[in-house]
N, C-alpha and C positions, 0 to 999 in steps of 0.2 A: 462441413459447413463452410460458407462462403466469408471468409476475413474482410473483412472492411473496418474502415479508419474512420474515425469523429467529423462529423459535420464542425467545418469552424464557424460560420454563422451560429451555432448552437453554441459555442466555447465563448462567444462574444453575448449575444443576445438573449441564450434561455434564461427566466427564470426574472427579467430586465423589466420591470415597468414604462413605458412611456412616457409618462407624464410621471414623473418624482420633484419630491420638496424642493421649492426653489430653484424650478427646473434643472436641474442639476442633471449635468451627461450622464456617471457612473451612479453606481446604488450611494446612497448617505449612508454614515454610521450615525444609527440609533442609538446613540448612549444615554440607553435609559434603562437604571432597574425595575420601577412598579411602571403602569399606565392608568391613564385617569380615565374615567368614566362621566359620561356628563348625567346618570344620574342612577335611582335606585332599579327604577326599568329596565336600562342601558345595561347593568349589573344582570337582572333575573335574565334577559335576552341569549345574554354572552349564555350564561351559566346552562339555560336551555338546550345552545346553539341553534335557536334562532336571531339572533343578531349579525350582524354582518364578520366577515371575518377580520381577526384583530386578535391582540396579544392580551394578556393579563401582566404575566410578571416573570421578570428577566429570566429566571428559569425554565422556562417551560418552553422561552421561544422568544425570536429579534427579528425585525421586516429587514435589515442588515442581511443576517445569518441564512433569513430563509428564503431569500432571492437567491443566494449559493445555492442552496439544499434542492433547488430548483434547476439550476443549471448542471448542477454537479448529476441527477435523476436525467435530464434530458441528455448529457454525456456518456452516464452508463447503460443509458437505453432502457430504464427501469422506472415504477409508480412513483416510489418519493425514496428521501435520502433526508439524511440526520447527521448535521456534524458535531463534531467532538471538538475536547480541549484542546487530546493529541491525539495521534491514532493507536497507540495503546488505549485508552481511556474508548475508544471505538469500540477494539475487541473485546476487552475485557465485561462492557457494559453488553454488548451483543452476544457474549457466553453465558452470561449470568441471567441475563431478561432470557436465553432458551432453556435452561437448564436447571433443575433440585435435585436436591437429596435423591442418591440411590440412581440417577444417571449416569451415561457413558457418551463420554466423548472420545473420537477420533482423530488423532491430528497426524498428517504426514509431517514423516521425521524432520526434512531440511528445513526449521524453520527459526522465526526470528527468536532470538532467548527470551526474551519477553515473555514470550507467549509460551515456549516450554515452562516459563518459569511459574506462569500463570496455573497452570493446567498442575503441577507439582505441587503446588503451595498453596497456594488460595480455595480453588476448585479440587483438592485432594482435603483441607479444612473445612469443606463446606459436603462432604460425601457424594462429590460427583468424581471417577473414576476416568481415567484416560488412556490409550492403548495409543504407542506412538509407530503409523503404520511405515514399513519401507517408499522409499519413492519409487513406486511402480502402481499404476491405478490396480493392474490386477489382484495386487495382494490386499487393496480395501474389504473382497467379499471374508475373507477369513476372519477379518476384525473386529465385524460387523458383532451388535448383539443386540438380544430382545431389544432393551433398556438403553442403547444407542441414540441418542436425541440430535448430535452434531456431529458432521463428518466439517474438519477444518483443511484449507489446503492454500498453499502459497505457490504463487502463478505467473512469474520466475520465482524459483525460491534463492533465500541467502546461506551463501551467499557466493555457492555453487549456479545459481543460475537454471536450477531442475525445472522441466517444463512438464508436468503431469497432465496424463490424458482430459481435461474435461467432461467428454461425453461418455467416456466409459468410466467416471466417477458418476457423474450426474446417474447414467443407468443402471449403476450398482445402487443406487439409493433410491431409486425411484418404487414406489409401492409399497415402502416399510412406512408405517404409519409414524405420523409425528419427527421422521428425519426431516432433518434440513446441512443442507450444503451452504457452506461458506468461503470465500472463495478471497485471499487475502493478495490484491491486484496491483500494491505495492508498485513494482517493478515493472511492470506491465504499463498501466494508466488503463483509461478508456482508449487509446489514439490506437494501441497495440494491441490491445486484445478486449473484449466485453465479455466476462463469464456468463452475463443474464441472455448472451444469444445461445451460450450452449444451455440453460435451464438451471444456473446455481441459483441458487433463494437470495443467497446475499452474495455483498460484495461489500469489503471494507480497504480502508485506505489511510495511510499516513499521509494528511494531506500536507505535511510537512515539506514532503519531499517534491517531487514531480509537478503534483497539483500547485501548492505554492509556488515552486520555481525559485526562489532566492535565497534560501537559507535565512530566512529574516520572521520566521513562524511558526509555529505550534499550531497542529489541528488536526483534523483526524472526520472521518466520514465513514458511514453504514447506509449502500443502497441495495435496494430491492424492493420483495412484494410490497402494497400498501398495508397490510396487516399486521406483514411481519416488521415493518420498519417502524409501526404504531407501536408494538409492544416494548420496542427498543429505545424509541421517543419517552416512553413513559417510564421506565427503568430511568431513562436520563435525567427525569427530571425527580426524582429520588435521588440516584447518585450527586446530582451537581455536577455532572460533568461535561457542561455545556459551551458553549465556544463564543469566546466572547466578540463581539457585532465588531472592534478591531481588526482580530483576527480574521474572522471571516471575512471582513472587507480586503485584505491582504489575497486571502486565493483568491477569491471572486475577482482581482484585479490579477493574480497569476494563471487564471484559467483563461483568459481572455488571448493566451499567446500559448498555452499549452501545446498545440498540435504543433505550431512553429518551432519551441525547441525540441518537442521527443524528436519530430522529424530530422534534426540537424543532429541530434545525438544519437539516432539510430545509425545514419549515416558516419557519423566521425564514430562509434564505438565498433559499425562493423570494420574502417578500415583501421582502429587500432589493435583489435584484436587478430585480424591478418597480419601483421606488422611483427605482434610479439610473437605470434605461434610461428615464426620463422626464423628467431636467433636465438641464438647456441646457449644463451644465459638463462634463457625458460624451459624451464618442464614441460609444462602444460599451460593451454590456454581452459580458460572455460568461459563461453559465448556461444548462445543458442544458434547464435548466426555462421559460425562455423561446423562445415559436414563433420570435422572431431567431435564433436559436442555428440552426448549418449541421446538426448531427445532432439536433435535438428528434426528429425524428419516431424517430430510434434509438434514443433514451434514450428516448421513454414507452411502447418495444416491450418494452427489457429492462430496467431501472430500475422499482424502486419508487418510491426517492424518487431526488432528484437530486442532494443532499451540501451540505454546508453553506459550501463555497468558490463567492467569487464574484470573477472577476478583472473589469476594467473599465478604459478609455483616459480619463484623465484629461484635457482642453485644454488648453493651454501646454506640453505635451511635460515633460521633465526635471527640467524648474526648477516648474513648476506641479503636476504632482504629487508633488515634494518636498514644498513648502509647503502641502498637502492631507493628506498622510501626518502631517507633524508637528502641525498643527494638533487632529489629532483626540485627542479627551481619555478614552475609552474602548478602543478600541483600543490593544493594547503595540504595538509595532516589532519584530516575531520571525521568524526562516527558517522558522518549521514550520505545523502547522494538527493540526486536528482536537481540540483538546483543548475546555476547559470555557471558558476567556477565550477571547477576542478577538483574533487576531491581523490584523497589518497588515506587509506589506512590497512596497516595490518594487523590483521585480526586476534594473531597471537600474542600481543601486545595491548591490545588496545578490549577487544571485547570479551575477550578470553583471556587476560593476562594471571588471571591468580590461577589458572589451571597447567599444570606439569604438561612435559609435551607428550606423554603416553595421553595423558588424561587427551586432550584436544588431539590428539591421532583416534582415540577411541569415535569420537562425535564428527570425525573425518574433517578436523581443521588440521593443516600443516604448518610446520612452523614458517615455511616458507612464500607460506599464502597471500597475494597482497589483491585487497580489492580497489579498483580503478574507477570511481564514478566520473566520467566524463560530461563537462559542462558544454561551453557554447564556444570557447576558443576554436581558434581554426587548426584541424586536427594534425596540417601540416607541423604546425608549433609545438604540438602535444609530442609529436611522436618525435621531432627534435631533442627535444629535452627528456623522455625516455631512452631512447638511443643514447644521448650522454650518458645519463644515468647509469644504464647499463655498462658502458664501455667503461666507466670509472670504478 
C-alpha cells in the first residue's frame, strides 16, 4: 500500500467551526458540566434526536472536546474518534465495550505494561482470556480461537520499536465473525503511519504524547468505524472517562503543529540513531529507520517516517548505562516521549525496576537498555552532548 503523510491543513482546520463564540480564532473551552435547555419540547427533541445537535451533560460529551474528536477522525482517515482522560483510560475503555465473559483476546507480546497488565488482571477478573502472540504477524493464525473477539497490536512497539506486518494481520482476521483489530499508533501518529488505510477497525492513542506535543497533558483517543467508536462512546460515558474540554483544548492546540514536529523528529531521530549504532560504547541500536532494525523492510512499506524514539544497549549493563543517563546534560529523565524536550529514561530502573534482571532479560528488557525520546532541539546539540556522555 502506498504510505502517505497527514494533510496539514487537516491538523490545523478539521473538525474547526467558522464562525465560534465570540469570534474567537481557536476552538473555546466549554467549561461546562450540565447544558440548559430552553424548554420541555427542547428536552423531548434532544431525547428523540430530532433536535438539532448539542450536548446534555458533561459526560457524555464538550463542543471543546468534540471539535478534536473531529480533527483527530479526519487525521486518522477514519468515521469518528472519542477521546479519553488518558490513553490507557482509551484502551482499557475500548477492551472492555468489545469484550464479556468467556472471551479471548489477542495481544502481541511487545507491548506497553499497562496494557499487559490490563489483560492479566482486570480482563483475566472479569473471564476474558488472553494469549500474548510473538512479534511476527504470521504466528497470529495459531492464536486465533473460536471465541477470539480482539486481536491487539502496537505499531512501533515499546519499546524495542517492532514494526508488525499490518496487512497480513488485518488478513489473518478478516472473515472470523465478530473479530476486530486494534491497532495501538502511539509511536507512530497519523503523520507516519494510518492503520485504518491498511483495514484495522480501531486505532487508539495516548494522546499524551505525540498528539499533545508538550508534555503539559493527559488524554488519550479511540478512532475508527462509526459504530464501533459509538459503542466505545457509550462504555465512556458509564466509565467517566471522559477528557476534560481543558484537556482537549491543549491537543487540539498540539495537533495544529503535529506534522511540523514528527517531521523534525523523524529527521533528528534517523540521524541519531546513525550516530549511535557507530561507537564502540553501544551494542545495539534499535530504529525502524536503520537496515539493522529486524522489520526495516516493514516499516519503509508502511511508514512514512520512522518516529522520533530511539532505544539502544548501552555496555556495562545497569550500572554503565546509569551513569550515561545521568551524565547527559540535555536530555530530562522522564517515563514518557513524544513531546518538544528531550526525554531520557532507562527502563530497568524506571518501568521495570522492582523486577531482578533475569526477570526483565525473560520480557527481553536489558539492563542496559536506554530509550531516547527525541524532542525538537537541533540534533546537532543532541548528539554533542550524547557523544560526551558517552566518552565520560
Amino acid at each position: 500500500m502506498k504510505k502517505r503523510g497527514i494533510s496539514s491543513t487537516d491538523a490545523v482546520r478539521a473538525g474547526d467551526r467558522k464562525h465560534k463564540p465570540f469570534d474567537a480564532v481557536p476552538q473555546p473551552i466549554v467549561a461546562t458540566a450540565p447544558y440548559t435547555f430552553e424548554s420541555s419540547d427542547a428536552i423531548a427533541l434532544h431525547t428523540e434526536g430530532a433536535g438539532r445537535e448539542r450536548e446534555e451533560y458533561g459526560r457524555y460529551g464538550n463542543p471543546t472536546t468534540r471539535a478534536v474528536e473531529e480533527r483527530l477522525a479526519a487525521l486518522e482517515g477514519t468515521e469518528d474518534a472519542a477521546m479519553f482522560a488518558t490513553g490507557m483510560a482509551a484502551i482499557s475503555t475500548a477492551v472492555l465495550a468489545l469484550t464479556k465473559r468467556g472471551d479471548h483476546v489477542a495481544i502481541f507480546s511487545e507491548c506497553y505494561r499497562m496494557t499487559r497488565e490490563l489483560a492479566e488482571t482486570t480482563l483475566a477478573r472479569f473471564g476474558v482470556e488472553t494469549t500474548f502472540v510473538p512479534m511476527d504477524a504470521a504466528a497470529l493464525a495459531d492464536a486465533l480461537r473460536p471465541r477470539t473477539r480482539l486481536v491487539l497490536a502496537e505499531m512501533p512497539s515499546n519499546p524495542h520499536l517492532r514494526c508488525l506486518d499490518l496487512t497480513k494481520i488485518v488478513e489473518t482476521c478478516r472473515g472470523r465473525r465478530g473479530l476486530k483489530t486494534m491497532i495501538d499508533a502511539t509511536f507512530a501518529t497519523p503523520v507516519n503511519c494510518r492503520p485504518a488505510e491498511f483495514g484495522a477497525d480501531l486505532i487508539v492513542h495516548s494522546a499524551t504524547k505525540y498528539l499533545g506535543g508538550h508534555h503539559d497533558v493527559l488524554a488519550g483517543a479511540v478512532c475508527g468505524k462509526r459504530e464501533l467508536v459509538s459503542l466505545v462512546r457509550d462504555a465512556r460515558g458509564m466509565l467517566g472517562s471522559i477528557c476534560d474540554p481543558h484537556a482537549a483544548f491543549l491537543v487540539g492546540r498540539g495537533l495544529k503543529t503535529l506534522a511540523l514536529r514528527v517531521e523534525k523528529q523523524n529527521a533528528s531521530g534517523l540521524e541519531i540513531a546513525r550516530f549511535l549504532e557507530a561507537r564502540p560504547e553501544i551494542e545495539r541500536v534499535f530504529y525502524p529507520g536503520l537496515p539493522s532494525h529486524p522489520d526495516h523492510g516493514v516499516a519503509r512499506a508502511q511508514m512514512h517516517g520512522f518516529g522520533g524514539v530511539v532505544s539502544f544497549v548501552v555496555r556495562g549493563g545497569l550500572e554503565g548505562a546509569r551513569r550515561f543517563v545521568d551524565r547527559l546534560q540535555i536530555a530530562r529523565i522522564a517515563p514518557s516521549f513524544g513531546g518538544v524536550d528531550t526525554l531520557v529514561e532507562q527502563p530497568a530502573v524506571m518501568s521495570f525496576y522492582e523486577m531482578t534482571s533475569e526477570e526483565r532479560a525473560a520480557i527481553g528488557i536489558e539492563d542496559g537498555l536506554v530509550r531516547l525520546a527525541v524532542g525538537i532541539e537541533e540534533p546537532a546539540d543532541l548528539i554533542e552532548d550524547l557523544g560526551h556522555a558517552l566518552k565520560s
